[in-house]
C-alpha positions as a Markdown table, in Angstrom:
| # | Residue | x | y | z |
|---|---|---|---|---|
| 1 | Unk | 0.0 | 0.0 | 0.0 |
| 2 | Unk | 1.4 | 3.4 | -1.1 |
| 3 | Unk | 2.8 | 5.0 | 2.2 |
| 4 | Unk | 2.1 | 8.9 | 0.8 |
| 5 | Unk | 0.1 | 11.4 | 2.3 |
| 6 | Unk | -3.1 | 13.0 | 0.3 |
| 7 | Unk | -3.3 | 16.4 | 0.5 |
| 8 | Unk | -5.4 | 18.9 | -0.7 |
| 9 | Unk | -3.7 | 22.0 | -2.5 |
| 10 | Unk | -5.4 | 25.2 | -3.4 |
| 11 | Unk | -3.3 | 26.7 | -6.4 |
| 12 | Unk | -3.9 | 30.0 | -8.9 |
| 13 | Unk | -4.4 | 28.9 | -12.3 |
| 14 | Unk | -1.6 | 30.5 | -13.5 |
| 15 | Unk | 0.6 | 28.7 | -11.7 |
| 16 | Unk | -1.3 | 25.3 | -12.1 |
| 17 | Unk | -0.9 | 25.7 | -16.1 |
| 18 | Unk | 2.7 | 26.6 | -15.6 |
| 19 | Unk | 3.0 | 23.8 | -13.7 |
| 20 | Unk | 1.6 | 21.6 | -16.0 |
| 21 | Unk | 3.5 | 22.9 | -19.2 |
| 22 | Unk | 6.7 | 22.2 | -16.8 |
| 23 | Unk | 5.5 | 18.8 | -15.6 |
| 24 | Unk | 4.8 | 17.8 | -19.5 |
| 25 | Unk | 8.2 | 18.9 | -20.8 |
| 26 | Unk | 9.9 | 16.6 | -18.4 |
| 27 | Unk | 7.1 | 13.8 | -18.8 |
| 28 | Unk | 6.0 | 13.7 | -15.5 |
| 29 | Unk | 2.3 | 14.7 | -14.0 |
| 30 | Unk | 1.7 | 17.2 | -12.1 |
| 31 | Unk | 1.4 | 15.4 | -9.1 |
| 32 | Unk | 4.8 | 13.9 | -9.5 |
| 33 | Unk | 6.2 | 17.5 | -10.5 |
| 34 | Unk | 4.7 | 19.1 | -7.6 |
| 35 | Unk | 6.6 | 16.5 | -5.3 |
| 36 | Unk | 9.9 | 16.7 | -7.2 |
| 37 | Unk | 9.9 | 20.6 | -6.7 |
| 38 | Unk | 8.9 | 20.5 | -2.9 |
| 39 | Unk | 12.0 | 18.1 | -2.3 |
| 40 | Unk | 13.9 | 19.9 | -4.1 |
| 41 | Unk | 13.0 | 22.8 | -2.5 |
| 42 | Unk | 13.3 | 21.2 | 0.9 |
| 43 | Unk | 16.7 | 19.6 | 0.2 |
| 44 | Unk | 18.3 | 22.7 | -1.3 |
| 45 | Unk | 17.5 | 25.1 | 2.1 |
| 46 | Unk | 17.8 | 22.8 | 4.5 |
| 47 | Unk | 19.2 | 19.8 | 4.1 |
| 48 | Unk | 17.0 | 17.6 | 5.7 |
| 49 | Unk | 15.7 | 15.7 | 2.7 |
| 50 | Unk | 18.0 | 12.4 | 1.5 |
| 51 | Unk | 19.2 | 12.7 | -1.7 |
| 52 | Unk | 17.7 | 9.9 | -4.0 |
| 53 | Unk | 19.8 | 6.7 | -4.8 |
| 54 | Unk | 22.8 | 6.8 | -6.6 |
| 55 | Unk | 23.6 | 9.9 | -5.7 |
| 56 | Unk | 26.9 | 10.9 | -4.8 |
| 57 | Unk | 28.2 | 11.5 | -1.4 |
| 58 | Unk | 28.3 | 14.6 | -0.7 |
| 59 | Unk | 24.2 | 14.6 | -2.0 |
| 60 | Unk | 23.6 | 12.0 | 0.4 |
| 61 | Unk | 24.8 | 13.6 | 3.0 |
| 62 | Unk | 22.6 | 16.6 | 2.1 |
| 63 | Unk | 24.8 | 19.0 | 0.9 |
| 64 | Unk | 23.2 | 21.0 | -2.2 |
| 65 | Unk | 24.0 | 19.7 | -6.0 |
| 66 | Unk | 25.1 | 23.1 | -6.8 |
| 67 | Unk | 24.3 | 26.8 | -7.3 |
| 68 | Unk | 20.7 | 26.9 | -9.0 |
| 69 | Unk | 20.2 | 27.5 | -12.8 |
| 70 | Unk | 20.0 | 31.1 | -13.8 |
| 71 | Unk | 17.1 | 32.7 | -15.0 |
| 72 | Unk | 16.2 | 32.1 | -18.4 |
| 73 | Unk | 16.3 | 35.5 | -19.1 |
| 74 | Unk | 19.5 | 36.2 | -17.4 |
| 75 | Unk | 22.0 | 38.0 | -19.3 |
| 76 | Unk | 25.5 | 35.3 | -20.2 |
| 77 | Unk | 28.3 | 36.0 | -18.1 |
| 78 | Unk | 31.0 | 38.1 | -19.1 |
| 79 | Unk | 34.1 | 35.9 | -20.7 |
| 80 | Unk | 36.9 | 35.9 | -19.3 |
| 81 | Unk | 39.7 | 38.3 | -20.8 |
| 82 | Unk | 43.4 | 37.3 | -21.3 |
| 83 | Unk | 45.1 | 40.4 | -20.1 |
| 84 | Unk | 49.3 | 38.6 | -20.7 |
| 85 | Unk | 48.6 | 38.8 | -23.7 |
């Protein structure tokens, strides 16, 4: 029997279509992206979520993957610049 917990959740339409264009592009549903963000989300400020199996040690142990994507409409970093030349 599936262990989960059912939970009702009251969400704008905006963000329930965004959700849903994001959930499709990854082939999930929007049930399964919902739960994928809030671990994320839990496991990136606090730690207190294990990282899911396979991953490497320091994820296990909680410590985040990484800085988080930039926007999409970020502007590209500056390259670097060889000033010995």
């Amino acid at each position: 029997m599936d262990k989960r917990k059912s939970i009702l959740l009251r969400v704008a339409p905006e963000l329930w279509d965004a959700l849903n264009r994001w959930a499709h592009d990854e082939l999930r549903s929007v049930n399964a992206q919902i739960e994928y963000v809030l671990r994320e989300a839990v496991r990136r400020r606090t730690g207190r979520y294990p990282a899911a199996p396979g991953a490497g040690d320091a994820q296990a142990a909680g410590a985040p993957a990484g800085p988080p994507p930039a926007p999409a409409d970020a502007e590209p970093p500056e390259p670097p610049t060889d000033e010995s030349a």
